[in-house]
N, CA, C and O atoms as a Tinker XYZ file with bonds, in Angstrom:
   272  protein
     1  N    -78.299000  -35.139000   27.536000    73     2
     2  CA   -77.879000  -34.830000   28.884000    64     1     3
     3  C    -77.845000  -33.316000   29.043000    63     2     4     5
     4  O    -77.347000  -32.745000   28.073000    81     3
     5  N    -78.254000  -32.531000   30.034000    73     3     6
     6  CA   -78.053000  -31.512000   30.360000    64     5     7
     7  C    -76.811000  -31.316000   31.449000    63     6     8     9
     8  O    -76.219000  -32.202000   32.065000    81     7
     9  N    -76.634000  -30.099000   31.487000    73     7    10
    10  CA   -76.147000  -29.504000   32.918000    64     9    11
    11  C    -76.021000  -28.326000   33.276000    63    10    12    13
    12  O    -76.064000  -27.416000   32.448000    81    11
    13  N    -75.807000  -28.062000   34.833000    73    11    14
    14  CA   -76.219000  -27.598000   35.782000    64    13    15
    15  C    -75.092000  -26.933000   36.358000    63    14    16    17
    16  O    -74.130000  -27.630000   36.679000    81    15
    17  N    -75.061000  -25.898000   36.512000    73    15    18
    18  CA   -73.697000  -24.958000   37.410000    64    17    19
    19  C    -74.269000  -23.916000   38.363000    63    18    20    21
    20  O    -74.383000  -22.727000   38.064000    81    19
    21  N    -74.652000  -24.491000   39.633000    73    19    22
    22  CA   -74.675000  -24.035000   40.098000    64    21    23
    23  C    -73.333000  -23.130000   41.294000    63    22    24    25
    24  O    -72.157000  -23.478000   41.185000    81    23
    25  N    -73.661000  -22.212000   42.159000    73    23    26
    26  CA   -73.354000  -21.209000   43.355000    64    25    27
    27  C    -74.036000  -21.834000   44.702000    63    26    28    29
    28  O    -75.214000  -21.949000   45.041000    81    27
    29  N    -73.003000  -22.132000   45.227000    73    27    30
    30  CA   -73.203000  -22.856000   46.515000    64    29    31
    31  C    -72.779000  -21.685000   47.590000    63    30    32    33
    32  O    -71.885000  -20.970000   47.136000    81    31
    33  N    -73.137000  -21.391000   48.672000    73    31    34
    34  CA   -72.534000  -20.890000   49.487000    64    33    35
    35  C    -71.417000  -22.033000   50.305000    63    34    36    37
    36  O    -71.580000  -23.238000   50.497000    81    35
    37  N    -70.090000  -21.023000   50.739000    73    35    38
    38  CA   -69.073000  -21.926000   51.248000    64    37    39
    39  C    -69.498000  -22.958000   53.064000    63    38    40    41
    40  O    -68.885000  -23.959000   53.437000    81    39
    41  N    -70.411000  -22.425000   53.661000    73    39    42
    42  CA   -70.927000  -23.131000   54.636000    64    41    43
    43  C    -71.949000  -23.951000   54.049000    63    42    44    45
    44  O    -72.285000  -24.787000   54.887000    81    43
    45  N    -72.660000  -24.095000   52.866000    73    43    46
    46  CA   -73.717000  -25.719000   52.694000    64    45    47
    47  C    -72.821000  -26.477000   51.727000    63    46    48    49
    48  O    -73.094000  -27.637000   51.418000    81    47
    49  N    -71.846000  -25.899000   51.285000    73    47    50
    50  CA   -70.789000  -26.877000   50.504000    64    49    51
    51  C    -70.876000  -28.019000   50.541000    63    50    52    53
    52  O    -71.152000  -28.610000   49.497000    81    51
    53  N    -70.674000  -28.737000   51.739000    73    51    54
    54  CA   -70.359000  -30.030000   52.035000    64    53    55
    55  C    -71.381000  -30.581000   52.002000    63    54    56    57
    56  O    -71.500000  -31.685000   51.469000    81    55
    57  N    -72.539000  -29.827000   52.666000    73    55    58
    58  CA   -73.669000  -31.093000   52.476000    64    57    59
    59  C    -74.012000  -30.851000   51.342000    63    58    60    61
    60  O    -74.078000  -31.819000   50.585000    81    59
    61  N    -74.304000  -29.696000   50.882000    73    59    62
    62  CA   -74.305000  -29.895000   49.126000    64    61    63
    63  C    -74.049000  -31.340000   48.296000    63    62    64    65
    64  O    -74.726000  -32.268000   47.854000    81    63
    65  N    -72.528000  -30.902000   48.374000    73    63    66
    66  CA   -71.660000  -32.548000   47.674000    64    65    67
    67  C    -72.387000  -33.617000   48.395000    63    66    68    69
    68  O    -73.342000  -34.089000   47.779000    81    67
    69  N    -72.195000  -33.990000   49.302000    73    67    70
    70  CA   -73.054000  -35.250000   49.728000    64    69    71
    71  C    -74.311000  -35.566000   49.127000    63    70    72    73
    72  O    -74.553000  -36.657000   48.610000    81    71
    73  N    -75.279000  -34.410000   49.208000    73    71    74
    74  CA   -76.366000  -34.716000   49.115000    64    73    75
    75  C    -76.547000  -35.124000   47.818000    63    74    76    77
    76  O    -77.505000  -35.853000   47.557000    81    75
    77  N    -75.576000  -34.677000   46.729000    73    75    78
    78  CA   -75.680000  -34.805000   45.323000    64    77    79
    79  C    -75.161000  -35.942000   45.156000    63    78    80    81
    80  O    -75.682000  -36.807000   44.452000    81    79
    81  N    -74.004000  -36.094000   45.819000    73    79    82
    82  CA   -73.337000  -37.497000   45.319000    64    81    83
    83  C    -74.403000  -39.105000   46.098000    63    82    84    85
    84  O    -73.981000  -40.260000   46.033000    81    83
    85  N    -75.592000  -38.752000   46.674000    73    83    86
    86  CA   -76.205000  -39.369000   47.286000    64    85    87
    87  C    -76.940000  -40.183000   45.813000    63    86    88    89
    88  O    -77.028000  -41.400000   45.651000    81    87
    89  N    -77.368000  -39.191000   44.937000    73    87    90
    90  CA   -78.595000  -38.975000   43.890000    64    89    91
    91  C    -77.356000  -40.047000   42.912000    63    90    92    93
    92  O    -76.209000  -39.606000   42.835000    81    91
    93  N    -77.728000  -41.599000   42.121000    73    91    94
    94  CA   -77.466000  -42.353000   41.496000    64    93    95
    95  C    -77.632000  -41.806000   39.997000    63    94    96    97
    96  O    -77.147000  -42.491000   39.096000    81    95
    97  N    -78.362000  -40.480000   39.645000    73    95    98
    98  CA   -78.353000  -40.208000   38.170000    64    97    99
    99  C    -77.564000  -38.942000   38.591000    63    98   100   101
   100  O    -78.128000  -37.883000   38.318000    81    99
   101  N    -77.036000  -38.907000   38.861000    73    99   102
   102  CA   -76.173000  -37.233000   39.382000    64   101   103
   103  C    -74.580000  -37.445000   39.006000    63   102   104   105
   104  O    -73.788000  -38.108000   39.677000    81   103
   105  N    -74.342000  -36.871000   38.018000    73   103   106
   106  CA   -72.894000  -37.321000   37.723000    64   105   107
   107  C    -71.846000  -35.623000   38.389000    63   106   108   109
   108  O    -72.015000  -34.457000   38.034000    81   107
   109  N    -70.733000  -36.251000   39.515000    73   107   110
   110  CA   -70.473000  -34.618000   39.699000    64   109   111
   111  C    -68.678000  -34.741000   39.281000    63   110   112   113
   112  O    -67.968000  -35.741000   39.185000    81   111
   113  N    -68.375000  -33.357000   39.106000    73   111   114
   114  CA   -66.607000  -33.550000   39.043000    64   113   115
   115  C    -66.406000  -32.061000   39.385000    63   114   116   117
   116  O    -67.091000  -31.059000   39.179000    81   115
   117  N    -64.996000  -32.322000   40.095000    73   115   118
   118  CA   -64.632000  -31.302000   40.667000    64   117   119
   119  C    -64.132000  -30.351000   40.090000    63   118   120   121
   120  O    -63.418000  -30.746000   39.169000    81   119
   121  N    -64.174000  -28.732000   40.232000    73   119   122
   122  CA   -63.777000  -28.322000   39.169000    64   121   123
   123  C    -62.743000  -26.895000   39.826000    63   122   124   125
   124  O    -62.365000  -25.959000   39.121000    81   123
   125  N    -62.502000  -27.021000   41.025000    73   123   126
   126  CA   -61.932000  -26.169000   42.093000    64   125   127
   127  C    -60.515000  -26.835000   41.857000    63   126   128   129
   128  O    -60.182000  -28.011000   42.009000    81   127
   129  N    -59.874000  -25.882000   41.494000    73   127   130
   130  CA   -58.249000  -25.297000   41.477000    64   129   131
   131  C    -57.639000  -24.672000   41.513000    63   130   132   133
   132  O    -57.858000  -23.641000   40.878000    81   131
   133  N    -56.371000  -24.803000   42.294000    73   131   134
   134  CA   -55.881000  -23.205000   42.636000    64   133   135
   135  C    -54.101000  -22.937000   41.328000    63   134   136   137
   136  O    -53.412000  -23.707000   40.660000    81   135
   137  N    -54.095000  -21.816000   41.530000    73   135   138
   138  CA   -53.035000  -21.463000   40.383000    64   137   139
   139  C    -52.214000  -20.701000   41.652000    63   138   140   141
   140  O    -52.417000  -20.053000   42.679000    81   139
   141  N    -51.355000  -21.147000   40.985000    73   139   142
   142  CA   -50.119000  -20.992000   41.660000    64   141   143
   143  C    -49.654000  -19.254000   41.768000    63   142   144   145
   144  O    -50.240000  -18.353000   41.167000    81   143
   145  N    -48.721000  -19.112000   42.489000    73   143   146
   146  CA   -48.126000  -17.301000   42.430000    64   145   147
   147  C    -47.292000  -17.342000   40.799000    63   146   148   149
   148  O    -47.322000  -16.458000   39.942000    81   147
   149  N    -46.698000  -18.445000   40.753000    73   147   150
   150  CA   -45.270000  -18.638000   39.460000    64   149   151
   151  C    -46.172000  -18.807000   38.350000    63   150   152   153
   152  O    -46.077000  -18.114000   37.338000    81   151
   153  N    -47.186000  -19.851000   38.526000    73   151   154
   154  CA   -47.894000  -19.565000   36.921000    64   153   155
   155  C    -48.377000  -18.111000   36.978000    63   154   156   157
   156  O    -47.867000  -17.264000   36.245000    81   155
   157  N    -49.315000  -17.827000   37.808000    73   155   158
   158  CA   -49.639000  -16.169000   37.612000    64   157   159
   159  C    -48.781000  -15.013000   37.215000    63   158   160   161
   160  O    -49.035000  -14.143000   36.382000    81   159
   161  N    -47.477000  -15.194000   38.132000    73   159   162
   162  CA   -46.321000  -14.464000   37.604000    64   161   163
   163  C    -46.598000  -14.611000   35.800000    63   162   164   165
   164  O    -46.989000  -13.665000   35.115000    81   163
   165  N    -46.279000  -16.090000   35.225000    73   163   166
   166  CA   -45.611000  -16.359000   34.275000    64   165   167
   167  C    -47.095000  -15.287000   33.511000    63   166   168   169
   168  O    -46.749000  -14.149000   33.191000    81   167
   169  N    -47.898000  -15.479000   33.375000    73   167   170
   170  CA   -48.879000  -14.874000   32.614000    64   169   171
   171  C    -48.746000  -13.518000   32.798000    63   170   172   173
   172  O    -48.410000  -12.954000   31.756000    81   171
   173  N    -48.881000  -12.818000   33.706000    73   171   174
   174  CA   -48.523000  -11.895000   34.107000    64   173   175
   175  C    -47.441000  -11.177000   33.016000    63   174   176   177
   176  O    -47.796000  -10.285000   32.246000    81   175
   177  N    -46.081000  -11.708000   33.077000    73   175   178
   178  CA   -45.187000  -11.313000   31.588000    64   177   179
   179  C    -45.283000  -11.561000   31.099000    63   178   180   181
   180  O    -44.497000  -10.953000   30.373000    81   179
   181  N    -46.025000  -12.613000   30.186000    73   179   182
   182  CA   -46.618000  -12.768000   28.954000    64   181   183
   183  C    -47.687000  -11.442000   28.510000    63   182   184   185
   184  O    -47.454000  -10.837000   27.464000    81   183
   185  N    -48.374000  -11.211000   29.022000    73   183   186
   186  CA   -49.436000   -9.904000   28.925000    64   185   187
   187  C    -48.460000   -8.764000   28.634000    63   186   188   189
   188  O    -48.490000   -8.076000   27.613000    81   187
   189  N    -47.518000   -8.630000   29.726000    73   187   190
   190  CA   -46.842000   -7.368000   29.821000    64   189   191
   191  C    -46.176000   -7.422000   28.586000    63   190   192   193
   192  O    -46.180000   -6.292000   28.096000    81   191
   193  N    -45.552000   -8.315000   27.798000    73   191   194
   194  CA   -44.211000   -8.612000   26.755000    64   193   195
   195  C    -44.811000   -8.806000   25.351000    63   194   196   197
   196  O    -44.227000   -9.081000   24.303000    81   195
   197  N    -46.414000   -8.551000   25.637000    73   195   198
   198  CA   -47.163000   -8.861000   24.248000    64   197   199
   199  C    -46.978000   -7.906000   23.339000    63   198   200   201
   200  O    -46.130000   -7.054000   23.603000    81   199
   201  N    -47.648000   -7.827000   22.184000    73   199   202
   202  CA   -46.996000   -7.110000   21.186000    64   201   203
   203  C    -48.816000   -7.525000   20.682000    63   202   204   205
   204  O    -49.358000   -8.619000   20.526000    81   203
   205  N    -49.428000   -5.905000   20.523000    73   203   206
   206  CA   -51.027000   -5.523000   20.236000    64   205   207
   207  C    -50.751000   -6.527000   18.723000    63   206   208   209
   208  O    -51.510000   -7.466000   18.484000    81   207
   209  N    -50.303000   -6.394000   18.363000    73   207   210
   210  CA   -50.257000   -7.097000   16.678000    64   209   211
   211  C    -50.372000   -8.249000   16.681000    63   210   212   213
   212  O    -51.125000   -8.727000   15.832000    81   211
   213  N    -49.825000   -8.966000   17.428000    73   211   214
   214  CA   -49.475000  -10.613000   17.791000    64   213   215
   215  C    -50.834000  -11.361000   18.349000    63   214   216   217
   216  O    -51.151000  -12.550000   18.307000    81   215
   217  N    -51.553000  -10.150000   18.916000    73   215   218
   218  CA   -53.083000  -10.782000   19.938000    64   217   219
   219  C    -54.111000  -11.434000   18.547000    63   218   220   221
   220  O    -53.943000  -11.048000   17.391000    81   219
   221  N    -55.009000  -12.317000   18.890000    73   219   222
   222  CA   -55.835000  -12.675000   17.872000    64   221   223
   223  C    -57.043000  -12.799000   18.937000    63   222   224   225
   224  O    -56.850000  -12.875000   20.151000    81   223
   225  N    -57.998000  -12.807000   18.476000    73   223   226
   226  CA   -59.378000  -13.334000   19.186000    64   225   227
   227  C    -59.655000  -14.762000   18.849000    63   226   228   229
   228  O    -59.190000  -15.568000   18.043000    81   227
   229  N    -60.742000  -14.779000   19.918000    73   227   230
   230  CA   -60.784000  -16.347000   19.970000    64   229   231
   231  C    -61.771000  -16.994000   18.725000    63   230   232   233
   232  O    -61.900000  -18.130000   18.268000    81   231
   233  N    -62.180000  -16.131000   18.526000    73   231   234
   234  CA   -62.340000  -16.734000   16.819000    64   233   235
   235  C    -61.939000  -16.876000   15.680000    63   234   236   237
   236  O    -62.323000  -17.272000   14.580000    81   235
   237  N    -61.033000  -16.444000   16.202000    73   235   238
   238  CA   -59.803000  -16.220000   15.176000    64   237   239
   239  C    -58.951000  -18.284000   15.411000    63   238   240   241
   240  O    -58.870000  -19.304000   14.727000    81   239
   241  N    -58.581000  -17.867000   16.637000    73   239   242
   242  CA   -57.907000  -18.954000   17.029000    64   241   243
   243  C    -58.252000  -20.135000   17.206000    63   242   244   245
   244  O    -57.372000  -20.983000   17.352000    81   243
   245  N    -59.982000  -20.592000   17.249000    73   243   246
   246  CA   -60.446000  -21.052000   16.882000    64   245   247
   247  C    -60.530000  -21.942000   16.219000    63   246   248   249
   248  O    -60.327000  -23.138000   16.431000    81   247
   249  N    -60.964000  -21.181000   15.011000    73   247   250
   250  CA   -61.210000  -21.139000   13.611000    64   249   251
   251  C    -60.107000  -22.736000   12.793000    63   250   252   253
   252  O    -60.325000  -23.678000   12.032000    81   251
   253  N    -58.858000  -22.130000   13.641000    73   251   254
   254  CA   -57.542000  -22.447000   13.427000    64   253   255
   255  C    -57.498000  -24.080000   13.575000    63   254   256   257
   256  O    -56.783000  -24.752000   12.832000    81   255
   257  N    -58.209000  -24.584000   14.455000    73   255   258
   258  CA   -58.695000  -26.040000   15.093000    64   257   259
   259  C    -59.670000  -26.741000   14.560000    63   258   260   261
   260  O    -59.703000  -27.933000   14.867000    81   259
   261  N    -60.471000  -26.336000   13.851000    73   259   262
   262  CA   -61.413000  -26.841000   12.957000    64   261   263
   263  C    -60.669000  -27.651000   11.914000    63   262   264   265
   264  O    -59.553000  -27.298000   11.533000    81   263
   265  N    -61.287000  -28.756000   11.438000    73   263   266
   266  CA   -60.854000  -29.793000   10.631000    64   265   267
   267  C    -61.370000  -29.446000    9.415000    63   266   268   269
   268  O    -62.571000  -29.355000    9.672000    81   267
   269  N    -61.235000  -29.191000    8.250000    73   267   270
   270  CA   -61.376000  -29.286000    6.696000    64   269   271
   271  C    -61.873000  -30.086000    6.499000    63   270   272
   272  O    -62.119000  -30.388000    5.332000    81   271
């Protein structure tokens, strides 16, 4: 299976979705969500309250999830 991510402009949006969800081999899911002001806040002091030592990269963290 492949896929596809496309950039829609916000005026063909709709017929966009239609037209796709028309197509029987076209599998679609939505992927539009909005974040809140309070979660943003919350990240927001998390960043600010970090400590440079404590940061890891994501291969690092990763790494960490991998099964033996």
């Amino acid at each position: 299976m492949k896929q596809i991510i496309l950039n829609v402009s916000e005026n063909k949006y709709n017929f966009f979705v239609e037209l796709i969800k028309s197509l029987d081999f076209v599998k679609t899911s939505n992927t539009d969500f909005e974040i809140s002001e309070e979660e943003k806040n919350i990240v927001r002091r998390r960043i600010k309250n970090s400590k440079p030592q404590d940061i890891k990269s994501w291969d690092e963290v990763s790494e960490s999830f991998r099964l033996k």
